[in-house]
C-alpha positions in Angstrom: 76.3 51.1 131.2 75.7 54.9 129.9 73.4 56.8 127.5 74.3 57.4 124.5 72.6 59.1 121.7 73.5 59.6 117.5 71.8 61.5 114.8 71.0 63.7 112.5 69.2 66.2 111.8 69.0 69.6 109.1 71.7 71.0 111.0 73.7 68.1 109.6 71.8 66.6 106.7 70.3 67.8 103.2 66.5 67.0 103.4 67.2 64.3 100.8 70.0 62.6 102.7 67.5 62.7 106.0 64.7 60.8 103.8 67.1 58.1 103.0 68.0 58.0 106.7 64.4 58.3 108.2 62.4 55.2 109.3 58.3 55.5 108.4 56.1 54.9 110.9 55.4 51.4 110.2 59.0 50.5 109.4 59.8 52.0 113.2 58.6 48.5 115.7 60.7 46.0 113.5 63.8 48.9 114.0 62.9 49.1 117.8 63.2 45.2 117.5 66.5 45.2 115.6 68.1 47.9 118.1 67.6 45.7 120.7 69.2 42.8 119.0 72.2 44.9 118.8 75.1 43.4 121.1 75.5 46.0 124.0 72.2 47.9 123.6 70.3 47.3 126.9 67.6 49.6 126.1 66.5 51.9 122.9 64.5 54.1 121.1 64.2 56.3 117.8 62.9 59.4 117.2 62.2 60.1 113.3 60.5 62.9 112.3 60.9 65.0 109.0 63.8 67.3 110.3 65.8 64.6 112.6 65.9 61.2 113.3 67.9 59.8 116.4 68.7 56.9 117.5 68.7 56.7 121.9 70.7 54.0 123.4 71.8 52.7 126.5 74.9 50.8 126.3 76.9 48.4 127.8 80.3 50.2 126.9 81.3 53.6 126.5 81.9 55.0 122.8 79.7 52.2 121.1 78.9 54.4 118.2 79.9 52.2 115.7 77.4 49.6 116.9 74.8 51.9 116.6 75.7 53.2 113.1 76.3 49.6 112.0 72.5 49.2 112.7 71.6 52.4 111.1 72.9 51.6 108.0 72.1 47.8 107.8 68.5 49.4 108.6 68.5 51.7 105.9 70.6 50.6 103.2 73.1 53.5 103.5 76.8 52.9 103.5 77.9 53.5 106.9 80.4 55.8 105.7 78.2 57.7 104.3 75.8 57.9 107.6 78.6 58.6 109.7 79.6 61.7 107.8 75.9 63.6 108.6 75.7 62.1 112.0 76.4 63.7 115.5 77.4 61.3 118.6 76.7 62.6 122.2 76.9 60.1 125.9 76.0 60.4 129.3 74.9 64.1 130.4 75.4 65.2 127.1 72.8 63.1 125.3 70.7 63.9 128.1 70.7 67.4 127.8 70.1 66.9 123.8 67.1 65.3 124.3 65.9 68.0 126.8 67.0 70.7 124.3 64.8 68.7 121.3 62.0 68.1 123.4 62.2 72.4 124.4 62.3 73.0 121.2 65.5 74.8 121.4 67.1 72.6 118.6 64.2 72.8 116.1 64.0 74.8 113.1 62.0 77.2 114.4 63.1 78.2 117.6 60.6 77.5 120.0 57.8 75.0 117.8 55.5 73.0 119.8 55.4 70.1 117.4 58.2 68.6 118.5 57.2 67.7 122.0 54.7 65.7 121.0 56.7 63.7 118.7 59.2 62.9 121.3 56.0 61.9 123.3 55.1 59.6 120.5 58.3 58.0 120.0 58.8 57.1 123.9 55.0 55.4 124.0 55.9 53.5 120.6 58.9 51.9 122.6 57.3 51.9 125.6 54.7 49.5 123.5 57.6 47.4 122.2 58.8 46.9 125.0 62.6 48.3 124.1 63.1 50.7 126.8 63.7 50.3 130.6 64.2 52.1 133.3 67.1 55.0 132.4 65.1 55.9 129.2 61.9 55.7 131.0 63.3 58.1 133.6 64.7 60.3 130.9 62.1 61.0 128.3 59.8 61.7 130.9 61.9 64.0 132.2 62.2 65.2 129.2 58.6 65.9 128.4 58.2 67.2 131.7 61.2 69.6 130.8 59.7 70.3 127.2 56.2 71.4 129.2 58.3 73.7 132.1 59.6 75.7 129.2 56.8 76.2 127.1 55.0 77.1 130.6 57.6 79.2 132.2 58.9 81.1 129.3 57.2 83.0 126.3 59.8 81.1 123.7 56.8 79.4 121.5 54.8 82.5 121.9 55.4 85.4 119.0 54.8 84.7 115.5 57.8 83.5 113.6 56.3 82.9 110.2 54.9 85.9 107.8 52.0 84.6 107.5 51.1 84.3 111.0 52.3 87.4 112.1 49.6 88.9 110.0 47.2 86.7 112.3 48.4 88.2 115.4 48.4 91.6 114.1 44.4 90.8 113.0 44.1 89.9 116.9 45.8 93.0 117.9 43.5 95.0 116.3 40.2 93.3 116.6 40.7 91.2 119.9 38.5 87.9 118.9 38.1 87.3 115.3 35.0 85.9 115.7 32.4 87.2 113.8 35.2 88.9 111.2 35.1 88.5 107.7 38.5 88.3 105.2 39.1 89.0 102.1 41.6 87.5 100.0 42.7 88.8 96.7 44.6 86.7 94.3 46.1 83.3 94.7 49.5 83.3 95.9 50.7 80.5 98.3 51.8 83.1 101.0 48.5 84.7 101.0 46.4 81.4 100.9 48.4 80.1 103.4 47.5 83.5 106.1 44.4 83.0 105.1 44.0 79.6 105.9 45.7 80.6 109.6 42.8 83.0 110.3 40.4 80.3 109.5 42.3 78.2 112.0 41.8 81.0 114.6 38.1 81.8 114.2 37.4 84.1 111.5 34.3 83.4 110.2 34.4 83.8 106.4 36.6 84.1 103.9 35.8 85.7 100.7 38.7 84.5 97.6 38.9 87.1 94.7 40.8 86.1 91.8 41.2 87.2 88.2 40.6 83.9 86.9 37.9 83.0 88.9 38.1 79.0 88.7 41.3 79.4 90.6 39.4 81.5 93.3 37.1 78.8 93.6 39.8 76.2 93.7 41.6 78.2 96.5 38.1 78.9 98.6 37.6 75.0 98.5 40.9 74.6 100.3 39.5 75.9 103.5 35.8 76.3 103.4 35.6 80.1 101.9 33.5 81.6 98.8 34.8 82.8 95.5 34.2 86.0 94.7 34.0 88.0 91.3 37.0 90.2 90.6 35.1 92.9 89.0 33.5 94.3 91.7 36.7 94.5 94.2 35.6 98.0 95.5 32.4 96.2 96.8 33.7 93.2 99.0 36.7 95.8 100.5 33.7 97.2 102.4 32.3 93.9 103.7 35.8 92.6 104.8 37.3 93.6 107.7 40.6 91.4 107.3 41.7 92.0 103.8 45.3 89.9 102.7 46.7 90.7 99.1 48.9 88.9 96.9 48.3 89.1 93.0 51.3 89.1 92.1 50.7 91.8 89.5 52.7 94.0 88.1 51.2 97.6 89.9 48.4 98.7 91.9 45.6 96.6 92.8 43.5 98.8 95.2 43.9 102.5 95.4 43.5 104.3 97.8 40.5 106.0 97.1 39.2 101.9 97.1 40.2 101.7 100.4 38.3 105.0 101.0 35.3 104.4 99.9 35.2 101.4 101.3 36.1 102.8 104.7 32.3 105.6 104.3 30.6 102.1 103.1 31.8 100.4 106.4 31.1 103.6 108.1 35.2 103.3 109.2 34.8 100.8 111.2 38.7 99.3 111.6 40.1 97.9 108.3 43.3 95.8 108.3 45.1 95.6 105.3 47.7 92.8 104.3 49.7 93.5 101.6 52.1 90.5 100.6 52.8 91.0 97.3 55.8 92.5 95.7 55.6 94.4 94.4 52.7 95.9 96.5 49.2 95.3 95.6 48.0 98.2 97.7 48.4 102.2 97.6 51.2 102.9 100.5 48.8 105.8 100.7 45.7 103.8 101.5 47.8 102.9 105.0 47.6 107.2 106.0 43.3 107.1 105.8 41.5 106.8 109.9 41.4 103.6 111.2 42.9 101.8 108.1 46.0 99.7 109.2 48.3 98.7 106.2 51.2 96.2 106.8 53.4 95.1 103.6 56.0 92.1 103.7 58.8 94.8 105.1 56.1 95.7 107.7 55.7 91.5 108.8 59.6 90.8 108.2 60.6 93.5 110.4 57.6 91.7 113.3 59.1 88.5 112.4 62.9 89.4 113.2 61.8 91.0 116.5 59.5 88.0 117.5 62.5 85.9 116.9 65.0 88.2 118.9 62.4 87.5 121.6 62.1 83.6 121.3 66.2 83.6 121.5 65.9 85.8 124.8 63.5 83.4 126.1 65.7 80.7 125.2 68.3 81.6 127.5 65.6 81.2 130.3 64.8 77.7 128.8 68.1 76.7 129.1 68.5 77.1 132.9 65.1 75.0 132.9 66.6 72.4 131.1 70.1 72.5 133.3 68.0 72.5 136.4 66.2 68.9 134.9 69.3 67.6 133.5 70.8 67.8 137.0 68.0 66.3 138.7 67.9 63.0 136.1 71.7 63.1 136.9 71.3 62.7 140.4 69.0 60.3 140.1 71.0 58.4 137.6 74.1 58.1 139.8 71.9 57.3 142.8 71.3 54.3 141.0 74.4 52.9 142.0 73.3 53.2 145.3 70.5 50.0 145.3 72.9 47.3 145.2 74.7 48.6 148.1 71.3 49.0 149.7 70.4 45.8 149.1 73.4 44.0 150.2 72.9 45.9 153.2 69.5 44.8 154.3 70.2 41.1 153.2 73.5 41.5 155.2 71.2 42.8 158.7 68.2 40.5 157.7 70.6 37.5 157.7 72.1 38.6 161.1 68.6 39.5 162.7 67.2 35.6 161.4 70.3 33.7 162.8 70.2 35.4 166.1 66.3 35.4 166.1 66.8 31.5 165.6 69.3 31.4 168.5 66.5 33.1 170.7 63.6 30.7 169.7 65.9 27.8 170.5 67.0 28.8 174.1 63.3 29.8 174.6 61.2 27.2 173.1 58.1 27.5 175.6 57.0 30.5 173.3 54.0 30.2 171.7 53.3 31.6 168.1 51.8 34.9 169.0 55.2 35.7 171.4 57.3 34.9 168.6 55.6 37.1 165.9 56.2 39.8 168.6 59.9 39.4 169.1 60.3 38.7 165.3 58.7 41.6 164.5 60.1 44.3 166.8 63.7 43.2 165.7 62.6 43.9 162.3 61.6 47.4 163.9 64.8 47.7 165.3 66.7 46.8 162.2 64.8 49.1 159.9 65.2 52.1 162.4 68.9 51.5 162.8 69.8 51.3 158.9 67.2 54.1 158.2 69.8 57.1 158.5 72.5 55.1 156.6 70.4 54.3 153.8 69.0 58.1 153.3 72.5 59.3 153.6 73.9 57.5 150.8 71.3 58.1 148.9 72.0 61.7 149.1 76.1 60.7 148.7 75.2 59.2 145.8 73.8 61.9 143.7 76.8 63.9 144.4 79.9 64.9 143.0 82.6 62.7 145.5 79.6 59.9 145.3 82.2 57.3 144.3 84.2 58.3 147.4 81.3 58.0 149.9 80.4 55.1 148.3 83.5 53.2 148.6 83.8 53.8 151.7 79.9 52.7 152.6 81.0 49.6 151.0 84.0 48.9 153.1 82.9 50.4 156.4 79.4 47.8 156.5 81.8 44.9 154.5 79.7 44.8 151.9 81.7 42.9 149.2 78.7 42.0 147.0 77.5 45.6 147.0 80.2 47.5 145.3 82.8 45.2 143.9 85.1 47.2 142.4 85.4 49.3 145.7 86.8 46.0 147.2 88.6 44.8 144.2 90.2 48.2 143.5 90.3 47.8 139.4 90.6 51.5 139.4 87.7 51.4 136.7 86.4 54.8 139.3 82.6 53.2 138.9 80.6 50.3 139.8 80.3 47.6 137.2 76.4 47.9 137.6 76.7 51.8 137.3 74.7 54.0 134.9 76.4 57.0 134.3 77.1 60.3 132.4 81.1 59.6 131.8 
């Protein structure tokens, strides 16, 4: 059996074709339910968000993507042919190293987002709950959280605005450390400007003042999150009680001058004023920017900190992928050393049958031994026992988790005649695994 997972996401699909495709939230237990009804799929879950939906398997045979996109479209109603044509197919370390890559954040549409993480969280409990996953997909979304956390710890990928809108929040920070206490201003209505207001909000400004021409829209924007409307007349006045001040009109010239901004600057007594200009064209003097402690950013001005932020996410992301190559090898290891317990087993069944029979042989030439003698003899052969097969059992444990594993293996197998441990060692099919083996090939 192998992992196997296939998908789609925007890299592959129109957001149209990835509605059809998508399951809701309450359509996702009876799917979880129907992948497991699938012939072959020993364990499954889905992921299904608004960018991607995926379908995780593990399978009884290699290449069982048809199965799976069988299901998919009996699911959803979509030709097959149709699915198959936006859908990628990955197995064994492959998938694994997909789902590490997803969970990182290193296949999202932003580079670096946090959001995903927790979905991938949220999809694992959902078939933890249904009971559709075992222990390979167990082991490998949690490993794959755990990956998503080292990188968003170890490396500054999801740090660094990547949106317009927020860089103008981190600039606000720059220049006035905590926002608490702050007051913004934001003239006109424009979605790009509500929407960087609304971020501030999110990161502790205080209160936002909303001044529109038509001042029923101001009032319909302030609603939107918890700010006051403001006349439009008397601009020049709230300049000088904002010290966060985002514009976006979208009018045709010059919304504040800069003598505005300066006399709002003596009214404030010129204390810092930061100056967001996002319309185009510009709302605000370019002159305005030159006056003492005034600090003027237009669109140009956040582009040009948005293109560099994301130069640095992709630097970190080279970091993140040696994180997730460093997990995806240890969830390999442990993967293959799964083919390891049935030789184990057979091994200590083997020596436990041997100790019994000659125990037995013992009790019968000595049977003035009374019960306590007996537990002693009994149990300091099982001492002996477990000492003697503890080296061979830590060894191929290691053997198994390595590269020649199927080697070492084999030849555990043979040397301790351990037919019912490794079949296909004895039978020589030249199939290269265990039938019981979960594997990346």
């Amino acid at each position: 059996m192998h992992i196997a997972v296939l998908g789609l996401s925007y890299k592959t699909a129109k957001v149209e074709d990835r509605g059809r495709a998508a399951w809701t939230a309450d359509q996702l237990p009876g799917a979880l339910a129907g992948l497991r009804a699938v012939p072959g799929v020993l364990e499954g879950a889905i992921l299904s968000t608004c960018n991607r939906t995926e379908i995780y398997a593990v399978l009884e045979r290699i290449n069982s993507r048809d199965a799976l996109l069988e299901f998919w479209s009996r699911q959803k109603g979509v030709a097959a042919k149709d699915l198959g044509g936006l859908c990628y197919f990955r197995e064994g370390e492959e998938a694994a190293a997909h789902l590490m890559r997803v969970a990182s954040g290193l296949d999202s549409m932003i580079l670096g987002e946090t959001q995903i993480l927790g979905q991938v969280k949220e999809s694992y409990l959902l078939a933890q709950d249904h009971a559709s996953i075992g222990k390979v997909l167990h082991e490998l979304f949690n490993k794959a959280l755990a990956c998503g956390k080292r990188v968003h710890t170890e490396t500054a990928i999801s740090q660094n605005a990547v949106s317009v809108s927020y860089a103008a929040v981190e600039l606000a920070r720059k220049i006035f450390g905590d926002l608490k206490g702050r007051r913004a201003l934001l003239v006109g209505a424009g979605k790009m400007g509500g929407l960087t207001a609304r971020h501030l909000a999110e990161n502790g400004i205080d209160e936002i003042l909303v001044s529109n021409r038509t001042y029923s829209r101001a009032e319909e924007m302030a609603r939107e999150f918890g700010g006051r409307a403001v006349p439009f007349d008397r601009l020049p006045e709230w300049l000088s009680q904002a010290d966060v001040v985002i514009s976006s009109t979208g009018a045709p010239g010059v919304v504040i001058t800069r003598e505005m901004v300066q006399q709002a600057m003596r009214a404030r007594r010129f204390r810092p004023l930061f100056l967001v200009d996002i319309a185009v064209p510009p709302d605000i003097e370019a002159a305005a920017g030159g006056l003492d402690n005034v600090f003027l950013y237009n669109i140009d001005d956040l582009e040009a900190v948005v293109l560099a932020n994301l130069e640095e996410r992709a630097r970190e992301a080279q970091k993140a992928e040696r994180i997730i190559a460093e997990e995806v090898g240890s969830f390999q290891f442990w993967l293959r050393s799964l083919d390891v317990v049935p030789l184990i087993k057979s091994l200590r069944e083997k020596a436990e049958e041997i100790r019994q029979a000659e125990l037995q042989r013992a009790f019968n030439r000595l049977p003035r031994l009374d019960v306590r003698e007996r537990e002693i003899i009994a149990g300091m052969t099982a001492v002996i026992v477990n000492k003697i097969l503890n080296d061979p059992t830590v060894r191929v444990k290691e053997f198994a988790g390595g590269e020649d594993a199927e080697v070492y293996l084999r030849a555990f197998s043979l040397l301790f005649n351990l037919s019912n441990g490794f079949p296909e060692a004895a039978a020589g099919d030249g199939s290269g695994r265990g039938a019981g083996s979960v594997n990346g090939s």
